[in-house]
C-alpha positions as CSV (number, residue, x, y, z in Angstrom):
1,X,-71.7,32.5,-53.3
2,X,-68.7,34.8,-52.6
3,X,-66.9,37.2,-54.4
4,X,-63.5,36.9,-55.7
5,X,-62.4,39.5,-57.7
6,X,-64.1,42.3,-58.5
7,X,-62.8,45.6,-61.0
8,X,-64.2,48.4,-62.6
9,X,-64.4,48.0,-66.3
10,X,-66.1,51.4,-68.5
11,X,-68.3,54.4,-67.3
12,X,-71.1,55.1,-70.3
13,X,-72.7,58.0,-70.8
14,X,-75.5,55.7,-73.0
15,X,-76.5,52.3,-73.5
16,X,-74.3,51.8,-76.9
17,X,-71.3,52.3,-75.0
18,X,-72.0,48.9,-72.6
19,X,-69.9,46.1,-72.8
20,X,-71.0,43.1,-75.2
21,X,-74.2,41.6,-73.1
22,X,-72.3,37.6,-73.3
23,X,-73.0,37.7,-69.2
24,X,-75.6,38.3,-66.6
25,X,-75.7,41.9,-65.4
26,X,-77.6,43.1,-62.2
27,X,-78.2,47.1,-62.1
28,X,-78.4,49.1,-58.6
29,X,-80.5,51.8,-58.9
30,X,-82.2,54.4,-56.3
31,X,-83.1,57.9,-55.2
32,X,-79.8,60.2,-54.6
33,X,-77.5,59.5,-51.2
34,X,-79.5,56.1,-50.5
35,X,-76.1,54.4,-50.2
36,X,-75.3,52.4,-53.5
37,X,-72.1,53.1,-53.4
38,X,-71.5,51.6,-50.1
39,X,-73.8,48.5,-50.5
40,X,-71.7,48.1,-53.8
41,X,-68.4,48.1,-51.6
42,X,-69.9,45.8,-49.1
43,X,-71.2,43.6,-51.6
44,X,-67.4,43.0,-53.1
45,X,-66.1,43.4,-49.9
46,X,-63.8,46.2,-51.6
47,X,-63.5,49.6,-50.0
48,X,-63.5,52.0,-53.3
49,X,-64.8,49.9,-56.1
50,X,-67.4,52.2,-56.6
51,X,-66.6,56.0,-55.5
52,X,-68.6,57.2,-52.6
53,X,-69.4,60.6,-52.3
54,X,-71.1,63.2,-49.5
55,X,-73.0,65.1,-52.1
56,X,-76.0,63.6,-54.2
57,X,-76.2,63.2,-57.9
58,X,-72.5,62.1,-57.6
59,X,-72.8,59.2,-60.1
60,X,-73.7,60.4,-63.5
61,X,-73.2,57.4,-65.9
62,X,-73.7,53.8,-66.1
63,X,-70.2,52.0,-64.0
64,X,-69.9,48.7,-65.1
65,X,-67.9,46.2,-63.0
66,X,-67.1,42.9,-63.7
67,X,-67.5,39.9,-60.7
68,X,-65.1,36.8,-61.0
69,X,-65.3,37.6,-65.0
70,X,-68.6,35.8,-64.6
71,X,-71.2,38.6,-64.4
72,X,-71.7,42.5,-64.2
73,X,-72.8,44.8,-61.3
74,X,-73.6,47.8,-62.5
75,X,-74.0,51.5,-61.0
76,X,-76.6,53.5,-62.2
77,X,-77.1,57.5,-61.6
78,X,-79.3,58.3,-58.8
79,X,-82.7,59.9,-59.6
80,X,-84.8,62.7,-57.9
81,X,-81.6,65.3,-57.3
82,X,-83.7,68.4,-56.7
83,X,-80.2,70.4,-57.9
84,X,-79.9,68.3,-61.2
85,X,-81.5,70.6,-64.0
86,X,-84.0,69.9,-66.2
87,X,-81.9,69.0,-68.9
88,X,-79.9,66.9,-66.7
89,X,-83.3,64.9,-65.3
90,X,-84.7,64.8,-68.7
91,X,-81.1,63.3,-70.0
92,X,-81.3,60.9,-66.9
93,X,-84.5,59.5,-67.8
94,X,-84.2,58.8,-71.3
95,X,-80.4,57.3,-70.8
96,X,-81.9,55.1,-67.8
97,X,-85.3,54.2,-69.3
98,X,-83.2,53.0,-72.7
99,X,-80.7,50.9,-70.2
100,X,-83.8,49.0,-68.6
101,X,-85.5,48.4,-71.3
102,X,-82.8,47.6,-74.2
103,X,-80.2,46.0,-72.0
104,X,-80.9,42.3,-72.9
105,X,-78.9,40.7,-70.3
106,X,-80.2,43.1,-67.4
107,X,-81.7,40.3,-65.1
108,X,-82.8,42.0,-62.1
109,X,-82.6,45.8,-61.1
110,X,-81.8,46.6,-57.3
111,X,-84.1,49.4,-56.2
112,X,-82.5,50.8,-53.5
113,X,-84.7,52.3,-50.5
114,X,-83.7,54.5,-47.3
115,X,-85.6,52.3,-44.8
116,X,-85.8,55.6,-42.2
117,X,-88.1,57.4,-44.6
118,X,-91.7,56.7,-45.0
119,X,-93.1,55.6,-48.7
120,X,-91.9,58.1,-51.4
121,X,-93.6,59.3,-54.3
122,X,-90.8,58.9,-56.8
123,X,-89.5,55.6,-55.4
124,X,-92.8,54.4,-56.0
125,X,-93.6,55.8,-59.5
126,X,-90.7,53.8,-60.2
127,X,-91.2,51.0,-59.0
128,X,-94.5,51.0,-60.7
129,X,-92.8,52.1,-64.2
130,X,-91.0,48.8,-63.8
131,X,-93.7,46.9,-63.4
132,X,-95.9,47.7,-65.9
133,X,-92.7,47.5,-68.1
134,X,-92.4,44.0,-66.3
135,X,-88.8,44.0,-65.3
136,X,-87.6,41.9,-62.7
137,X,-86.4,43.7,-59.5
138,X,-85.7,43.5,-55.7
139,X,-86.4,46.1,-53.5
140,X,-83.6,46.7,-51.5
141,X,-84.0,48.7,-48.5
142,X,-80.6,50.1,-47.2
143,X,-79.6,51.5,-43.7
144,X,-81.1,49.3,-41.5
145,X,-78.2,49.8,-38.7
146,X,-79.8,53.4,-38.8
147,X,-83.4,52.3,-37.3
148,X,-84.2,49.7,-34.8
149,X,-86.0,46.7,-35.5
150,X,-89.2,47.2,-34.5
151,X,-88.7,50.9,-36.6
152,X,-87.6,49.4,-39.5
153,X,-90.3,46.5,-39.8
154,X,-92.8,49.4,-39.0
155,X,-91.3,51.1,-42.0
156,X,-90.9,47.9,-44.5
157,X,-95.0,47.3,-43.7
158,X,-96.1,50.6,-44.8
159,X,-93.8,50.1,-48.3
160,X,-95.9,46.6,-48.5
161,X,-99.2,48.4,-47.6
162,X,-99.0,50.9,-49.8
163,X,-97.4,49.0,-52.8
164,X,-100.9,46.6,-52.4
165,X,-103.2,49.2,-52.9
166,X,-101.4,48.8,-56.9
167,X,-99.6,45.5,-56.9
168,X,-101.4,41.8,-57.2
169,X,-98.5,40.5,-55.7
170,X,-95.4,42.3,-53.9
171,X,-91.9,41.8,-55.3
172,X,-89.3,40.4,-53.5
173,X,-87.7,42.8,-50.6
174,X,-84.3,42.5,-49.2
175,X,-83.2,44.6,-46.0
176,X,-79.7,45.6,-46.0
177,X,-77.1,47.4,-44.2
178,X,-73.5,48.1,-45.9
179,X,-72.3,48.7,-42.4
180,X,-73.1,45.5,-40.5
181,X,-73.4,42.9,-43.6
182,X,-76.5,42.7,-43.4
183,X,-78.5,41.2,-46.4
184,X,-75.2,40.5,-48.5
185,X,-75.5,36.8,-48.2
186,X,-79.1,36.9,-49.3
187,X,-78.5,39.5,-51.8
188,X,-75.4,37.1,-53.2
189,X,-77.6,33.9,-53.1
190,X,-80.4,35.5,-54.6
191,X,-77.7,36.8,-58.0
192,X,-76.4,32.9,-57.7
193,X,-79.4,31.7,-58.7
194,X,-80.4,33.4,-61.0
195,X,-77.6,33.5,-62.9
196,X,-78.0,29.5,-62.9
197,X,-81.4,30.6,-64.8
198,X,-79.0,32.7,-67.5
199,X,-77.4,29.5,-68.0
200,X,-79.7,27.2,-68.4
201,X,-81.2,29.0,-71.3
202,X,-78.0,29.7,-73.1
């Protein structure tokens, strides 16, 4: 699959404010700075669809984009920004835990990961949380240009070693890098077909 056309469409500061769910909708979600943004440019192939910033806790709302008027991409806020207040993480939470779990054409999250760091307590908790809430998602690890290959696989097998001690069976990992490319093809193909599955049971 390739991407033709790509624009932003409404930032909402809650779920009620989402466009009419009449599409598929895939949601990128991760810890502060892990490169959303970016991967969201790469992925479109567009250099400021959605607004990159240096400092964390940039993105504050849900950004919805439509893709070839066939689906949604969406940008969710980052999570664990150690400046945020506790109003604002409390106000986080509740506005992403109602997205995830009301949004009734949300077929997959993308969870993103900074494949230089070693396994982190909140992206796990997380991860966990959507499991046991049984939403489909992929982890995504971002960065990879960052770490050589050997590093990063080192990396990518403590995430699966430590997600066993929990999980019956691993969910789907893809390893990506908005600078090289890498992973867009899978990340596309793996959106293609499941939006074939969104048809089907329309």
């Amino acid at each position: 699959m390739e991407i033709y056309k790509s624009e932003f469409v409404i930032s909402s500061a809650n779920v009620s404010q989402c466009p009419k769910p009449d599409r598929p909708e895939y949601a990128f979600i991760g810890r502060s700075n892990v490169g959303k943004s970016s991967l969201i440019n790469s992925l479109a192939k567009r250099k400021n669809l959605a607004k990159t910033s240096g400092s964390p806790g940039k993105t504050i709302t849900i950004n919805h984009f439509n893709i070839d008027n066939k689906w949604y991409l969406v940008d969710l806020p980052g999570y664990g920004y150690a400046k945020r207040s506790k109003t604002e993480r409390k106000k986080w939470n509740s506005m992403v835990q109602q997205y995830v779990l009301m949004r009734s054409n949300l077929l997959s999250l993308f969870v993103l990961v900074d494949i230089r760091l070693e396994p982190q307590k909140i992206d796990l908790e997380f991860i966990d949380w959507l499991g046991i809430s049984g939403i489909p998602f992929v982890i995504t690890f971002t960065k990879a240009d960052k770490l050589s290959g050997p590093a990063a696989d080192k990396n990518i097998a403590a995430y699966k070693r430590k997600l066993s001690e929990t999980w019956e069976e691993l969910p789907p990992v893809i390893v990506t890098s908005s600078v090289t490319g890498r992973g867009r093809e899978e990340l596309l193909d793996y959106i293609e077909k499941t939006n074939k599955l969104f048809e089907e049971k329309q």
